[in-house]
N, C-alpha and C positions, 0 to 999 in steps of 0.2 A: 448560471454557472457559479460554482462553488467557489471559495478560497483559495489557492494552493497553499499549505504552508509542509515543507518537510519535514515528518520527527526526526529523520538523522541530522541534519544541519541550519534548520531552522528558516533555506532560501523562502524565497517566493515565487524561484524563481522555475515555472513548470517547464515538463519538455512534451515529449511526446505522449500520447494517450492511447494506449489498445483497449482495447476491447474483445474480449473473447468468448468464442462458442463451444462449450465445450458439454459432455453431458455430466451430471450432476451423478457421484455414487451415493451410496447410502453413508449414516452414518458412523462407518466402521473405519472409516479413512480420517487418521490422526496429521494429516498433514493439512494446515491450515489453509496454504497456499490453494490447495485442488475447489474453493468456493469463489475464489477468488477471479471475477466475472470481467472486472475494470482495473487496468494499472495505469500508471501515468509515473514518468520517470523524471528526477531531479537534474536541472539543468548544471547546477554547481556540483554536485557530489554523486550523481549517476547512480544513484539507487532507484530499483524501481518500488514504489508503494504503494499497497492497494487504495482504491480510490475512495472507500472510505474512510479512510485514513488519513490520508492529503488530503481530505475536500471535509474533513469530521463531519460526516451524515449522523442523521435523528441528535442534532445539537453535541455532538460529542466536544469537549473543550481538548486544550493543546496537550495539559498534561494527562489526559487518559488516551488520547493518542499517540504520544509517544510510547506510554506503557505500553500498549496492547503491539507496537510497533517492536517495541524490546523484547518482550516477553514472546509473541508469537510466531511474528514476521522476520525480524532480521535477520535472526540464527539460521534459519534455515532459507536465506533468502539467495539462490543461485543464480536469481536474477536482473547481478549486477550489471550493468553497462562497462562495456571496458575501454 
């Protein structure tokens, strides 16, 4: 198992983890979120981020996950815990 660490607060501290089936469209769909396979939600700040993201896969470090977290993920991210 990976890391957890949150771009938006920085916990460690993980909560829950989905996992989803979903089918995959082509790539004409500008919403980033619809690849998005694995979440796992921030125990402190109840954001949910994708799991590559929280767990930085293929070596990703903290500050290009935050970026890629800011820039693609957050804005559009509906999938706050409330």
């Amino acid at each position: 198992m990976e890391n957890f660490i949150c771009p938006e607060c920085g916990s460690n501290n993980e909560g829950n983890r989905l996992l989803l089936n979903k089918e995959i469209s082509g790539n004409d769909n500008k919403d980033p979120w619809s690849s998005v396979l694995e979440q796992i939600s921030c125990e402190d700040c109840k954001s949910i981020i994708p799991a590559h993201i929280a767990e930085r896969w293929d070596n990703m470090n903290i500050d290009t996950a935050k970026k890629e977290w800011a820039s693609l993920y957050k804005k559009d991210n509906k999938k706050q815990k409330t």
